[in-house]
Residue frames relative to the residue before (quaternion, step in Angstrom):
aa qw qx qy qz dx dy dz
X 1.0000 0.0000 0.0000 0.0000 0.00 0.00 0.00
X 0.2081 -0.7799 0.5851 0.0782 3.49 -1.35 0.64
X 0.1275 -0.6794 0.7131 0.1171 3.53 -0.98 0.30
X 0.3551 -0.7107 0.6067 -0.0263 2.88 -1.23 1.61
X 0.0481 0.7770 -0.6277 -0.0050 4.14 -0.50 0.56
X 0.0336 0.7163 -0.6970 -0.0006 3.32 -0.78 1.44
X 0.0909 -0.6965 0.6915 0.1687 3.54 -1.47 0.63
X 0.1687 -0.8321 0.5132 -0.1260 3.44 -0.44 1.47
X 0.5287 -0.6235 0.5086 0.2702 3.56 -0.91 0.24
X 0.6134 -0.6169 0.3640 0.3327 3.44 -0.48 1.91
X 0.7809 0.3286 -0.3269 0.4188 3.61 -0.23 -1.27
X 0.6007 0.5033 -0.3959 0.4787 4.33 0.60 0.01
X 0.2392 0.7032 -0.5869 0.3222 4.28 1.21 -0.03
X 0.7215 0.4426 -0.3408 0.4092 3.30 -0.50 -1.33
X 0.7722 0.3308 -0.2979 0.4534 3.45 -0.15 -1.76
X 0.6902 0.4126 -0.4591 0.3777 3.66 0.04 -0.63
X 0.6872 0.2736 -0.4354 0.5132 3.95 0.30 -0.91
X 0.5541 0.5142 -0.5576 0.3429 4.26 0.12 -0.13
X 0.5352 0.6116 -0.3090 0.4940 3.72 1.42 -0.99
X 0.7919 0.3084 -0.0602 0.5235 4.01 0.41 -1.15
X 0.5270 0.3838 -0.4896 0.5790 3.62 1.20 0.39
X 0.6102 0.5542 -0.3833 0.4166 3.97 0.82 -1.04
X 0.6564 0.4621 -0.3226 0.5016 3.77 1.31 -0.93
X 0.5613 -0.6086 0.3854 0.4074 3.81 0.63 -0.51
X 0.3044 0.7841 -0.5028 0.1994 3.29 1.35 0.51
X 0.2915 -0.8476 0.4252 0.1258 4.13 -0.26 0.86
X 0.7860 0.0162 -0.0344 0.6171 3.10 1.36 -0.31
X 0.1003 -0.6913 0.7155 0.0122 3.66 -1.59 0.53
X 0.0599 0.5635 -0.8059 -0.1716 3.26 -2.18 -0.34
X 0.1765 -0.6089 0.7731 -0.0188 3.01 -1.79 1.56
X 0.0694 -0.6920 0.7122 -0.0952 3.19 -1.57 1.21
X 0.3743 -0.7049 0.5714 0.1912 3.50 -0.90 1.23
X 0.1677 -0.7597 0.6218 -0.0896 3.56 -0.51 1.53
X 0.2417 -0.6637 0.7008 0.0994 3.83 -1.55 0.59
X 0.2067 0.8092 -0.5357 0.1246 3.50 -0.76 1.00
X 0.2468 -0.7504 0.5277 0.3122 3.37 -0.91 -0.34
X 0.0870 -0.7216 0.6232 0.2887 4.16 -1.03 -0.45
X 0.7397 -0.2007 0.3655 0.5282 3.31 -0.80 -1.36
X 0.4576 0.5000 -0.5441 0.4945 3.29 0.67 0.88
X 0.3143 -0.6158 0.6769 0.2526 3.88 0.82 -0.42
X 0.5377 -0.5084 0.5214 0.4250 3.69 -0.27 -0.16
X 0.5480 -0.6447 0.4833 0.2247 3.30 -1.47 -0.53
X 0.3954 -0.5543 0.6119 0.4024 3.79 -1.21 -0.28
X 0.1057 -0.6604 0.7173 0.1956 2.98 -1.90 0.57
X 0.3303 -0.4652 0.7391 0.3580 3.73 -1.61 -0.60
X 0.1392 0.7546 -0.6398 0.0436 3.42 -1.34 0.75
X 0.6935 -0.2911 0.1913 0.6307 4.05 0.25 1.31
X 0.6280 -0.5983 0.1712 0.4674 3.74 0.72 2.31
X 0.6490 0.4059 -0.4848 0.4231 3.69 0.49 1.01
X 0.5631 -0.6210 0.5376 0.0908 2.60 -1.31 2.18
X 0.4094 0.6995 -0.5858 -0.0053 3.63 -1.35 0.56
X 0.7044 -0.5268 0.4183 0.2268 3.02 -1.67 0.44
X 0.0234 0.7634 -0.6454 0.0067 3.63 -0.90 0.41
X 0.2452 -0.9054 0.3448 -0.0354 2.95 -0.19 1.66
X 0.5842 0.3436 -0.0361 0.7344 3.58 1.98 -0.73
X 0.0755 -0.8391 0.5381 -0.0252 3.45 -0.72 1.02
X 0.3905 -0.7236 0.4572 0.3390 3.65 -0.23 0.69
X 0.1010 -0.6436 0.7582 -0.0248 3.26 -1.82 1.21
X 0.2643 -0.5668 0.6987 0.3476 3.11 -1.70 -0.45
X 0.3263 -0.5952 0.7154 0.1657 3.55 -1.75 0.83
X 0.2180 0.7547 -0.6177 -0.0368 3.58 -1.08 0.69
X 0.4845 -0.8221 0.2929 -0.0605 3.29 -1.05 1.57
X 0.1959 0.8588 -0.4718 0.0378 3.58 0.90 0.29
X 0.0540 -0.7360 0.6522 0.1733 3.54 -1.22 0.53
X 0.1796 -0.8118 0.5517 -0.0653 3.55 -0.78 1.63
X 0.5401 -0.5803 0.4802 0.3755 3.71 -0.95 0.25
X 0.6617 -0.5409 0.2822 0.4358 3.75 -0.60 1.22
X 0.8258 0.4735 -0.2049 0.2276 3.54 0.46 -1.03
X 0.7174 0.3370 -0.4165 0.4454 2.82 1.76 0.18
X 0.0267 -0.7736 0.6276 -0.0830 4.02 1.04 0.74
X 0.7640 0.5256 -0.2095 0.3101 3.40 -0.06 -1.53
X 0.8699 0.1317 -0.2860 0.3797 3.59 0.71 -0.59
X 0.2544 0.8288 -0.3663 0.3379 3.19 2.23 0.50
X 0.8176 0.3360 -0.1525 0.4420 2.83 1.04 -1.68
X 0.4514 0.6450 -0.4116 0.4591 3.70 1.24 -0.09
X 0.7413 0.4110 -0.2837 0.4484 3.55 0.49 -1.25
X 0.3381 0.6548 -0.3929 0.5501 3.95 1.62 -0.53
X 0.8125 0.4180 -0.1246 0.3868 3.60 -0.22 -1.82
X 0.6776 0.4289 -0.3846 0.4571 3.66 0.69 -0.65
X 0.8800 0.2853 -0.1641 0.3425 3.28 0.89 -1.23
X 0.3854 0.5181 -0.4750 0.5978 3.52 1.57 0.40
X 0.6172 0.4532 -0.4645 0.4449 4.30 -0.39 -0.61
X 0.0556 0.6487 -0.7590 0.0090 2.44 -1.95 1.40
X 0.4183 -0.6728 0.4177 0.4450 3.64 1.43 0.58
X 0.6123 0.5027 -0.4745 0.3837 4.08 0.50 0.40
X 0.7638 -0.3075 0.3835 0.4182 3.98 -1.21 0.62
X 0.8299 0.1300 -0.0208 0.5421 4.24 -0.72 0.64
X 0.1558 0.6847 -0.6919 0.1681 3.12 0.37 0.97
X 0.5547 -0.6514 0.3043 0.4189 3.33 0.93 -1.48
X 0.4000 -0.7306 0.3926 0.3901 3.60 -0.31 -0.63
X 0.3492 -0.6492 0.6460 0.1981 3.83 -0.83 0.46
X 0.0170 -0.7930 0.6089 -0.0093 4.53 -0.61 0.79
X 0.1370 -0.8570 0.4966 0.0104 3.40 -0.42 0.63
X 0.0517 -0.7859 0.6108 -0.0820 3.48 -0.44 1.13
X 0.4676 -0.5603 0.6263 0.2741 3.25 -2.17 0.15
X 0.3135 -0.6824 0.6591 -0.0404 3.31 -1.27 0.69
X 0.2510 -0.7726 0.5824 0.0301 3.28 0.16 1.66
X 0.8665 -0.0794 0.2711 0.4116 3.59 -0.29 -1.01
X 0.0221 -0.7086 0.6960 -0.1140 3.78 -0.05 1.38
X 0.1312 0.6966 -0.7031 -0.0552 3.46 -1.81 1.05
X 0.3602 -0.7207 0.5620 0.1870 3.11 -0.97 0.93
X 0.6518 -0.6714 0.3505 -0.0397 3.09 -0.80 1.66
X 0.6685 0.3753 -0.2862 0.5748 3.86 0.67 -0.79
X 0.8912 0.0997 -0.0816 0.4349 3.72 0.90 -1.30
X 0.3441 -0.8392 0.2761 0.3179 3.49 1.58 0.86
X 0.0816 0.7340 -0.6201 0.2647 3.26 0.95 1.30
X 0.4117 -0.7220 0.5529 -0.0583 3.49 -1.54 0.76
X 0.8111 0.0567 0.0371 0.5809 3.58 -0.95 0.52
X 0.8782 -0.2646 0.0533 0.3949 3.79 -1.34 0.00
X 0.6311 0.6414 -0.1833 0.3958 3.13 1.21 -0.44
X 0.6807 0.4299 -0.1826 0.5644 2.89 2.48 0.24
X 0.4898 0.6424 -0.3587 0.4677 2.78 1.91 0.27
């Protein structure tokens, strides 16, 4: 199993989970994260004061998928997160030793 972590620009949510429900994805968790990349953050203007914003809001969204389907998880992620502009975001892939689902102590994929 794998666990996919995209951090994605807020206003692209929708299209990306509509992208990973269309793929069979059955479950997620999205968490509104503040970060920064090579963009450094940005300036603002705020009532003729110039400042700095230094952490920019994303969203983190978390999927844990059976190994074979990484590849089109993270495509459908990419097609529908891109806007070809600075912070799109990043996509991290990990392993996933052992997932149990709690209410019906199911195990491994069968708890995803």
């Amino acid at each position: 199993m794998k666990k996919v972590e995209a951090t994605i620009k807020a206003f692209r949510l929708e299209a990306v989970r509509a992208a990973l429900v269309r793929l069979g994805v059955t479950g997620m968790t999205v968490s509104e994260v503040r970060g920064f990349g090579r963009q450094k953050g940005h300036t603002e203007h705020f009532r003729g004061t110039e400042y700095s914003v230094d952490l920019l809001p994303k969203v983190k969204v978390e999927v844990l998928i059976p190994k074979g389907d990484v590849g089109d998880v993270i495509d459908a992620i990419t097609r529908a997160a891109r806007t070809n502009q600075i912070g799109d975001g990043k996509i991290y892939v990990s392993h996933v030793s052992e997932v149990l689902r709690i209410r019906t102590g199911e195990r491994g994929e069968a708890a995803l």
